[in-house]
C-alpha positions in Angstrom: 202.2 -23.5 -61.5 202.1 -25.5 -64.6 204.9 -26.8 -66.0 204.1 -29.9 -68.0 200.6 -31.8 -69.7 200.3 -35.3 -69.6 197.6 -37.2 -71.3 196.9 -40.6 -69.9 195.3 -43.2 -71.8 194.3 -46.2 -69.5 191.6 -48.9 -68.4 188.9 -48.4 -66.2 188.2 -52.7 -65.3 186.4 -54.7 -63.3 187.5 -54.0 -60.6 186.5 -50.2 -60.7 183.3 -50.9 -62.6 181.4 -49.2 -60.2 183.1 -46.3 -59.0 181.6 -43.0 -60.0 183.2 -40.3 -61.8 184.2 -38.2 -58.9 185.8 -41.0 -57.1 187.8 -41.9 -60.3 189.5 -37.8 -60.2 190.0 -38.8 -56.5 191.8 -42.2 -57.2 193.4 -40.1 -59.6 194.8 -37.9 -57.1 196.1 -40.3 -54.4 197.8 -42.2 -57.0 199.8 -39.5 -58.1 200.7 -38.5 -54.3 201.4 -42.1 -53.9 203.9 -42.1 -56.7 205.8 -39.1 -55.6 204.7 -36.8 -58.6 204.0 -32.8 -58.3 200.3 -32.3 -59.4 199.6 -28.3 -60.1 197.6 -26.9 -58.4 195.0 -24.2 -58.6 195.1 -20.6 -56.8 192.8 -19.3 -54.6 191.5 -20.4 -51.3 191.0 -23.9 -51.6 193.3 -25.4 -53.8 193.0 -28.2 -55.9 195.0 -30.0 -58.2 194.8 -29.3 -61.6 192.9 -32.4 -64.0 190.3 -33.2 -66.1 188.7 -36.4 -67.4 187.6 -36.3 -71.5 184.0 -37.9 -70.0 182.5 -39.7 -67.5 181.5 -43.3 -67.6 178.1 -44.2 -66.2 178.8 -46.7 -63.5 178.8 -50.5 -64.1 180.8 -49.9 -67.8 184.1 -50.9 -67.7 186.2 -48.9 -70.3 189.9 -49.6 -72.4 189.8 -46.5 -73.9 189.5 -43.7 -71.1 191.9 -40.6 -71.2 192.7 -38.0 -68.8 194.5 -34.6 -68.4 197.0 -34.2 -65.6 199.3 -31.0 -65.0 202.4 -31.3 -63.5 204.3 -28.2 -61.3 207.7 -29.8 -62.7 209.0 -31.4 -65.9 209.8 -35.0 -65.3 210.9 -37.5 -68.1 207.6 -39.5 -69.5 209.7 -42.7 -68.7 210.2 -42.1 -64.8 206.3 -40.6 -64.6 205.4 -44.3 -66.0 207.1 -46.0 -64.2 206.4 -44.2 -60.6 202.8 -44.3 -61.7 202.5 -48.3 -62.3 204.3 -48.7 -59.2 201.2 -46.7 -58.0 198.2 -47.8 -59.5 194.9 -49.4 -57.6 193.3 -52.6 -58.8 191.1 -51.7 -61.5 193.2 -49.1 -63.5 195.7 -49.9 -66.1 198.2 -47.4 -68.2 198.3 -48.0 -71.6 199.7 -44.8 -72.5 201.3 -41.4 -71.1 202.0 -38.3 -73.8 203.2 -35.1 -73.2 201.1 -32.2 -74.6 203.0 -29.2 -75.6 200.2 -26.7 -75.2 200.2 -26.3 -71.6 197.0 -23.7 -71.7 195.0 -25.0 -74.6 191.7 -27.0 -75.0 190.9 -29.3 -72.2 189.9 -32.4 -72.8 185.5 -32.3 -72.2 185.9 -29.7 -75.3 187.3 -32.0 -77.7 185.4 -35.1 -77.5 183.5 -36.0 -81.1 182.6 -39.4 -80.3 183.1 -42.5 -78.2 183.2 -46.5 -79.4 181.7 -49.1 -77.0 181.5 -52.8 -77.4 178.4 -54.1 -76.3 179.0 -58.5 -75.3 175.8 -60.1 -75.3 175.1 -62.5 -72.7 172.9 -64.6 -74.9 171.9 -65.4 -78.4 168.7 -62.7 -79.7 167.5 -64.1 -82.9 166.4 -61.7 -85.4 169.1 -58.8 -84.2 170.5 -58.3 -87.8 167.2 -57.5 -88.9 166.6 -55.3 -85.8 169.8 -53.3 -86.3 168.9 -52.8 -90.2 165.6 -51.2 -89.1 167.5 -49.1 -86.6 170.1 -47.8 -88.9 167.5 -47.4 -91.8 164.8 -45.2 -89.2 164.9 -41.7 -90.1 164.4 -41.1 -86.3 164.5 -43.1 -82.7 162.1 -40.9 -80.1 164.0 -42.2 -77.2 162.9 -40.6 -73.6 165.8 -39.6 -70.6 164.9 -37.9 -67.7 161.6 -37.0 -68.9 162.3 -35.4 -71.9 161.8 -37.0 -75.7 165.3 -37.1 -77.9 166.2 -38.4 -81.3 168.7 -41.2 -80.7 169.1 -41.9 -84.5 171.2 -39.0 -85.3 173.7 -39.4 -82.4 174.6 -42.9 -83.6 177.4 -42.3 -85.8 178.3 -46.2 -86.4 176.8 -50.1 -85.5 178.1 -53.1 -86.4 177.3 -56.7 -85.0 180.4 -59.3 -84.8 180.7 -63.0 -83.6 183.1 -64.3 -81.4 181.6 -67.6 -82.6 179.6 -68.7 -86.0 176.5 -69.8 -84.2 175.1 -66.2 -83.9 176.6 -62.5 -83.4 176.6 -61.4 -79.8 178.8 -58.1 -79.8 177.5 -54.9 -80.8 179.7 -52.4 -82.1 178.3 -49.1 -81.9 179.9 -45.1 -82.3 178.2 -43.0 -80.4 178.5 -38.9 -80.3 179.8 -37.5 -77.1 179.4 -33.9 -76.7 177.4 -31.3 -74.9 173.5 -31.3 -75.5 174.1 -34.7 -78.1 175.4 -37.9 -76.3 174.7 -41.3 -77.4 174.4 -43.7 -74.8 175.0 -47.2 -75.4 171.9 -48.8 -72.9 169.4 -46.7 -74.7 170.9 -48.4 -78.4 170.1 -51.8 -76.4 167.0 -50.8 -75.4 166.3 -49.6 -79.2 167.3 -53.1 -80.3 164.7 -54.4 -77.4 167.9 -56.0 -75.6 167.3 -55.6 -71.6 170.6 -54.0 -70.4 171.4 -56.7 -67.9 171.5 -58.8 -71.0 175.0 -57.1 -72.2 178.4 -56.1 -70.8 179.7 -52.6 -71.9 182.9 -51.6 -72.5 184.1 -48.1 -74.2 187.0 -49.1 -76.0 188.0 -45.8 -76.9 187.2 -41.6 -77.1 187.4 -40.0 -80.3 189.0 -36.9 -80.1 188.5 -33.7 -82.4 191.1 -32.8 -84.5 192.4 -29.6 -82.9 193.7 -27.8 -86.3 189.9 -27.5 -87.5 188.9 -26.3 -84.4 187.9 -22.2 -85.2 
């Protein structure tokens, strides 16, 4: 039964780059059981413990911004569930955050998602990218292509800026992409629209932009 609603807010790093999504809930799982903490669990004939993820990361990305959904059978002080859970953690996850959420039953995470941010490092200089990203931003539409299908990627861009870690030339992309059903920006096809070969970059999403719930109907 469900007692209490954590919302975990924690790094996905190198070290986990490329472990899928499903693997991730099951990491999830054993590092709870590890830690000594009472997951819920569903009813019915195969139980399973009750979690969600707000949305998955394609493999290779590495993440500082990924939050979860975890329900407890007991109410445990947020202090002790931290510290049980670092004791806990794999390589390649990192806590930055644990919150209790007071509405046990109410949206879950996948439903709430607006947007997400990603940093995109370049691995080396491409002259003429300011220009290229001013002709992105300024195009009415982007006819992209993803699993056979055509798509608009302009309108799912929400923000893109280019910053320098040095004066000699930008090389990080900045870029707000929309994450919901049916309208999902994805941060290789924004390379690809810039003409940037994706084993050029390093991605990161550096966070998840939730929905506020109080305009939610």
């Amino acid at each position: 039964m469900k007692k209490q609603r954590l919302r975990i807010t924690f790094s996905k790093t190198e070290a986990m780059r490329f472990t899928g999504h499903l693997d991730l809930i099951l990491t999830w799982e054993r590092t709870f059981r590890r830690a000594g903490l009472p997951l819920a669990y569903s009813e019915g004939f195969s139980p399973r413990p009750i979690l969600n993820m707000a949305a998955p990361l394609p493999l290779g990305y590495t993440s500082t911004g990924e939050v979860g959904d975890f329900w407890l059978s007991e109410i445990l002080p947020i202090e002790d569930i931290l510290s049980a859970l670092n004791r806990s953690l794999p390589p390649g996850l990192v806590i930055h955050q644990v919150d209790e959420i007071d509405d046990l039953y109410g949206f879950k995470l996948p439903s709430i998602i607006e947007a997400s941010v990603y940093s995109l490092a370049l691995k080396i200089d491409h002259p003429g990218l300011v220009e290229k990203v001013k002709i992105l931003l300024k195009s009415d539409q982007v006819i992209r292509e993803r699993k056979g299908k055509k798509y608009d990627l302009r309108p799912l861009i929400l923000a893109l800026t280019l910053e320098s870690e040095a004066e000699s030339a930008f090389n990080i992309i900045r870029v707000t992409l929309t994450t919901q059903p049916g309208a999902t920006g994805r941060p290789d096809e924004v390379l690809s629209a810039l003409e940037i070969p994706r084993h050029e970059a390093s991605i990161n999403r550096t966070s998840i932009i939730l929905k506020d719930i109080g305009e939610l109907p």
